[in-house]
C-alpha positions in Angstrom: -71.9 -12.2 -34.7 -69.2 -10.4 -36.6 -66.2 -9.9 -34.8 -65.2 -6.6 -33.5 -62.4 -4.8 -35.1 -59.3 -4.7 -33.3 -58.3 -2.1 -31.0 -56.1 0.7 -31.9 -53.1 -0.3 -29.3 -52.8 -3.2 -30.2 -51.7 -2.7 -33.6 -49.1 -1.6 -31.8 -47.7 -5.0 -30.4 -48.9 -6.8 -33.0 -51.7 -7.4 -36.0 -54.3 -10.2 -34.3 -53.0 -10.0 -30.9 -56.1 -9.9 -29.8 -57.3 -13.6 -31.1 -55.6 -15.3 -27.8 -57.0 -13.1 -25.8 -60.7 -14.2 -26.6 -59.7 -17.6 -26.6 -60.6 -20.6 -24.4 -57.4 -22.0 -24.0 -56.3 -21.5 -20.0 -52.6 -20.7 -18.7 -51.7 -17.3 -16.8 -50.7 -15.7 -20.0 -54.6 -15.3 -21.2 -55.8 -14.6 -17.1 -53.0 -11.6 -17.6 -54.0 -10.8 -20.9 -57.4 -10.1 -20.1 -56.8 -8.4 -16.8 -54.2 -6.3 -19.1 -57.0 -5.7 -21.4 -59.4 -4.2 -18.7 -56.9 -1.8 -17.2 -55.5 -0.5 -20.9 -59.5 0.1 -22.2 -60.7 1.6 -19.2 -58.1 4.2 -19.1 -57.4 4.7 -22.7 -60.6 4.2 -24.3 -62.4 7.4 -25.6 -65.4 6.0 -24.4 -66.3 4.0 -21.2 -65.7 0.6 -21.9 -68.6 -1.6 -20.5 -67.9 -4.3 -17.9 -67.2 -7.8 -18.6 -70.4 -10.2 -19.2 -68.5 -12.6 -17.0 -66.7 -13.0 -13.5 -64.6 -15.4 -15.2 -61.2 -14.0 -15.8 -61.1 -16.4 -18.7 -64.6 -15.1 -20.1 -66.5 -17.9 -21.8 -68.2 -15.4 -24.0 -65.4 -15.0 -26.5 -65.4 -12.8 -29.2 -69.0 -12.0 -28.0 -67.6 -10.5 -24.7 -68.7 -7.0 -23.9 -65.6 -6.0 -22.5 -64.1 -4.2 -25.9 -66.2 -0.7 -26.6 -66.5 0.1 -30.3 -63.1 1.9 -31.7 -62.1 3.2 -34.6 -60.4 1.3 -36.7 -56.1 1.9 -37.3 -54.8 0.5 -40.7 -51.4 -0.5 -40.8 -48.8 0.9 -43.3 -45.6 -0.6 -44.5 -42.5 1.6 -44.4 -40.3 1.6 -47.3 -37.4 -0.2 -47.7 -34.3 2.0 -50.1 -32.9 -0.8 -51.5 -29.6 0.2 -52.1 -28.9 1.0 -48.6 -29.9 -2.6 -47.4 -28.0 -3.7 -50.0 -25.0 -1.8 -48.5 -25.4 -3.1 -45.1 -26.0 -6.2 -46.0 -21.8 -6.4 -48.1 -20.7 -4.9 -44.4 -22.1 -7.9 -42.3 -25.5 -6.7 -41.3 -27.8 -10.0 -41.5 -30.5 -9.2 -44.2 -33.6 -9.0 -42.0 -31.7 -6.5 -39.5 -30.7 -4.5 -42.5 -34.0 -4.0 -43.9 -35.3 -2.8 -40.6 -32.1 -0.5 -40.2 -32.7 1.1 -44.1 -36.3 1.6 -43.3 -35.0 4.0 -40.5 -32.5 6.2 -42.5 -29.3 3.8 -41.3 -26.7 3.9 -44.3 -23.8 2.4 -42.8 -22.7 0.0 -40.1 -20.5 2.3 -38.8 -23.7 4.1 -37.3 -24.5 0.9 -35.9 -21.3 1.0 -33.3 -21.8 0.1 -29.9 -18.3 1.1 -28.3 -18.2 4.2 -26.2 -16.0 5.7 -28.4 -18.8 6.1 -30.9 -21.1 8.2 -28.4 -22.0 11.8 -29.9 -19.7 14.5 -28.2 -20.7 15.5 -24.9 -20.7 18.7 -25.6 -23.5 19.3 -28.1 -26.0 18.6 -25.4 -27.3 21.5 -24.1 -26.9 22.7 -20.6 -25.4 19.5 -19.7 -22.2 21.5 -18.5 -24.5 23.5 -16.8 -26.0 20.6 -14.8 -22.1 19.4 -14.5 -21.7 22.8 -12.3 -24.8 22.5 -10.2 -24.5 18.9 -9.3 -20.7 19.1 -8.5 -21.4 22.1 -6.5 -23.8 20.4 -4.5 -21.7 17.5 -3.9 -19.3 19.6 -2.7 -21.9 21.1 0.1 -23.3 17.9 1.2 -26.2 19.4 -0.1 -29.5 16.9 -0.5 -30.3 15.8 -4.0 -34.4 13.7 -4.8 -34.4 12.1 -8.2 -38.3 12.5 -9.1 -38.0 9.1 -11.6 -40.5 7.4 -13.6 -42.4 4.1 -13.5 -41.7 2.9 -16.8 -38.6 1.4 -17.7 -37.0 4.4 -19.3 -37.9 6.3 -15.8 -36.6 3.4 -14.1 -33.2 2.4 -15.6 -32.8 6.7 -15.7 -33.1 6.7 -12.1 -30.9 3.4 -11.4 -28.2 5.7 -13.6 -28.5 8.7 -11.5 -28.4 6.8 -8.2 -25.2 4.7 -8.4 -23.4 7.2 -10.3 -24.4 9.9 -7.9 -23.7 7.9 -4.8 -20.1 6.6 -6.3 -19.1 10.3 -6.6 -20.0 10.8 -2.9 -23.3 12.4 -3.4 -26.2 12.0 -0.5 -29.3 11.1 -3.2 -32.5 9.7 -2.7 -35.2 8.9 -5.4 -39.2 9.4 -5.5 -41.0 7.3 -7.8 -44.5 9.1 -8.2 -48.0 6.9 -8.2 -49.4 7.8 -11.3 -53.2 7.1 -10.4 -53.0 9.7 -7.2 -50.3 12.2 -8.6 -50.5 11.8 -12.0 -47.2 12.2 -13.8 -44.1 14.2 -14.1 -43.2 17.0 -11.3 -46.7 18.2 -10.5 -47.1 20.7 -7.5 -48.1 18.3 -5.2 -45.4 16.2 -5.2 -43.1 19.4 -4.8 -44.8 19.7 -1.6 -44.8 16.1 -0.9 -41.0 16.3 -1.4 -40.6 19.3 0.5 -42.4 17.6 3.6 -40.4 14.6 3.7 -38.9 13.1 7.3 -35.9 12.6 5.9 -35.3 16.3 5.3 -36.5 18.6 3.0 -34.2 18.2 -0.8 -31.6 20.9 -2.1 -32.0 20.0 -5.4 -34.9 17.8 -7.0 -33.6 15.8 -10.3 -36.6 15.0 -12.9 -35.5 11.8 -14.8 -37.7 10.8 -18.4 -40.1 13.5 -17.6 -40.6 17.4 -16.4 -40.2 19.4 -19.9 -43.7 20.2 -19.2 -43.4 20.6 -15.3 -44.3 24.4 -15.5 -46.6 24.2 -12.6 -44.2 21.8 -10.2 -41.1 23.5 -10.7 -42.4 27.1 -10.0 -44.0 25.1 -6.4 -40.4 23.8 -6.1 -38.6 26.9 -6.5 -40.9 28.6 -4.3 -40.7 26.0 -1.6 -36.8 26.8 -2.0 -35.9 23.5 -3.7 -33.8 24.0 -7.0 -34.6 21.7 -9.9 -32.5 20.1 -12.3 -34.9 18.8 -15.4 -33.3 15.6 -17.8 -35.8 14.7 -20.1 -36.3 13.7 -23.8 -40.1 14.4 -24.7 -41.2 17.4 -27.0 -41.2 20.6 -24.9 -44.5 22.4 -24.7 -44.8 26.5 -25.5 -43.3 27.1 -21.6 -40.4 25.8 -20.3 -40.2 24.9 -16.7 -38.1 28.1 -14.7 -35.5 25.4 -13.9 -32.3 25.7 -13.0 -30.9 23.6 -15.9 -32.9 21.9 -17.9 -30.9 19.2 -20.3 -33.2 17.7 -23.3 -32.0 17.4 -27.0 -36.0 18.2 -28.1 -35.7 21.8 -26.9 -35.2 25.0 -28.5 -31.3 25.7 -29.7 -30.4 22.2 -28.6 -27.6 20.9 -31.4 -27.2 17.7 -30.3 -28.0 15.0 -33.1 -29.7 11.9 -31.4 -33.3 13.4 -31.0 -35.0 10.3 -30.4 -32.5 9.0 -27.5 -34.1 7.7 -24.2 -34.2 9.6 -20.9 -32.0 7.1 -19.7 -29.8 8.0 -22.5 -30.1 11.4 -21.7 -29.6 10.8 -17.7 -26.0 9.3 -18.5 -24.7 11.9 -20.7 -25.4 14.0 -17.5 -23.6 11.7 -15.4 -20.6 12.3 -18.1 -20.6 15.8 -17.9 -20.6 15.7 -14.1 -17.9 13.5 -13.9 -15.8 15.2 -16.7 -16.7 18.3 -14.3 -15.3 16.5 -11.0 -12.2 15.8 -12.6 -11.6 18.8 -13.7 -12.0 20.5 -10.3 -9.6 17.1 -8.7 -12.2 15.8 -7.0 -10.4 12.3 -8.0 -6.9 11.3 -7.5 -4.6 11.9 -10.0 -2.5 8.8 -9.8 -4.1 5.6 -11.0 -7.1 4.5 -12.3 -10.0 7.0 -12.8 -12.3 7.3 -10.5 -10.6 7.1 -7.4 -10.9 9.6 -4.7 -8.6 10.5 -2.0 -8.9 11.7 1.7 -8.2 15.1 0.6 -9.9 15.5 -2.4 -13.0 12.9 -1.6 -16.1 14.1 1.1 -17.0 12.2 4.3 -19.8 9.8 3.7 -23.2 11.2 4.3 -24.8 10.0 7.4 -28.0 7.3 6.8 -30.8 9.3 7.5 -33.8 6.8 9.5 -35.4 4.5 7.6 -39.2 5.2 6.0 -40.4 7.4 4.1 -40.2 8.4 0.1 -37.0 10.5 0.2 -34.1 7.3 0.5 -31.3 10.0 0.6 -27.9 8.7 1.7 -28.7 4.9 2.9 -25.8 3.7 1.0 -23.0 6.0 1.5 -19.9 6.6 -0.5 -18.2 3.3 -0.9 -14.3 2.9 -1.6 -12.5 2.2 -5.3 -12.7 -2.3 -3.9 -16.3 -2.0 -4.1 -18.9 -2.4 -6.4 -19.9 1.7 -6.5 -16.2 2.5 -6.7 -15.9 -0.1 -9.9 -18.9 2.1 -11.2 -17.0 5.3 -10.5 -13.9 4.0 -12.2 -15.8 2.6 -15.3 -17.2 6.3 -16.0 -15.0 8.2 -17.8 -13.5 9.8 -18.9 -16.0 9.8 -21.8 -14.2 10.8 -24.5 -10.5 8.8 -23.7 -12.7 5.8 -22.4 -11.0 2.4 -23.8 -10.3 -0.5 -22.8 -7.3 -0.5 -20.4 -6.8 2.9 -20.5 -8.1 5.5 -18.2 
């Protein structure tokens, strides 16, 4: 029986990927493989997939296995390489193989390959990230409550871990939400506005969207009117609406200047954190002797109180912790962005 073609995904990770997967050699990798396989096609497949012809997680059947639904086919295309541009990287140092791959994607010198913070676009060219500075500091100021709605992915998840320590070194009381895809689907949706809202732990101020709600229309206007204000960081294409938000901070939308239009919500989380941070500073929220980051009796709030245990809204179970810990290293280690160097505040 002739084989059937490839799936369309898996182009994606790589060309014959499939071929261990409808092998008989055992191992964990092919059981996970396979049970991979089932999940993937039964969600993303235009058509139903049909079960498995075996129980066997290894399926004997092989390439005759039912399990793959006829798809159409995906042909691969090979991006061009300018030449001269490799060439060029490769006389600055870039090893050959990166700096084809770096050429193919419009890279031209190494210099756009720095790593140091003193490379990082300027703050400011993000839009309504001094906005989000203003609301976040304000509400740190009130002890007011702040939900990060993350992501599961890892963009979502490394977003959230940014806005967490970050938020609880500068004294914030923050708690985080990770929605379950399969019974609230994803992004900021009304539901889990409400679910939010309801919480044990107290009802949120402010709810934070991290890697997604550009195209929460429906879950911010059930925030707002549940009187929660939303703060939206996100980096995917904005639909014909935006969200009524009260800042929304994502270089893919309308008027935004700022450069880098494929960085990651993480990416976009942390530029946040800067401007917050530049923002505290500026109002001497830190102490003004001494390393960055510091805070003083006078300048610093109490530590929130630990609200009880359970629940999805984790708000204040680590509170503030002083500059000798590890959450006052991270508060130090911030910023300024723009001065950041080594040694020097």
């Amino acid at each position: 029986m002739k084989p059937r073609p490839t799936p369309p995904f898996l182009f994606f990770v790589g060309h014959g990927f499939s071929a261990p997967v409808h092998s008989h050699a055992s191992g964990y990798s092919t059981i996970i493989l396979r049970n991979l396989l089932h999940l993937i096609i039964e969600a993303a497949s235009p058509t139903k997939a049909r079960p498995c012809s075996s129980e066997n997680l290894l399926c004997p059947a092989g390439p005759r296995c039912a399990l793959i639904a006829p798809m159409s086919t995906s042909k691969l295309t090979t991006r061009p390489v300018p030449g001269r541009a490799r060439d060029m990287l490769v006389e600055q140092g870039v090893h050959p193989v990166l700096a084809a791959i770096y050429a193919s994607r419009g890279v031209r010198s190494r210099d756009e390959l720095e790593r140091e913070l003193g490379a990082l676009l300027p703050l400011d060219l993000l839009l309504h990230a001094d906005d989000a500075a203003v609301l976040l500091a304000d509400a740190i100021r009130d002890k007011k409550r702040l939900l990060i709605v993350a992501d599961y992915d890892c963009d979502g998840a490394t977003a959230c871990a940014v806005g967490m320590r970050a938020l609880r070194a500068f004294g914030a009381s923050v708690g985080y939400l990770v929605p379950d895809r399969f019974k609230l689907g994803y992004g900021l949706t009304p539901e889990l506005s409400r679910m939010a809202a309801q919480s044990a732990a107290g009802k949120p101020d402010i709810l934070i969207t991290v890697d997604n709600g550009i195209a929460s229309v429906e879950g911010v206007a059930e925030a707002n009117r549940l009187g929660m204000q939303v703060l939206v960081t996100d980096h995917h294409l904005p639909g014909a609406t935006l969200p009524d938000a009260a800042a929304i901070v994502n270089p893919n939308q309308p008027g935004c200047p700022f450069p880098s239009k494929s960085i990651a919500g993480v990416g976009v989380m942390f530029y946040v954190m800067l401007a917050l941070r530049a923002e505290l500073r500026k109002r001497g929220w830190f102490a003004a002797a001494g390393s960055s980051g510091e805070t003083t009796s006078a300048t610093a709030p109490s530590p929130p109180a630990p609200p009880p245990r359970g629940g999805e809204f984790r708000a204040g179970r680590r509170p503030a912790q002083p500059p000798g810990t590890e959450s006052g290293r991270i508060a130090r280690s911030c910023g300024p962005w723009h001065r950041r160097r080594r040694g020097q505040a």
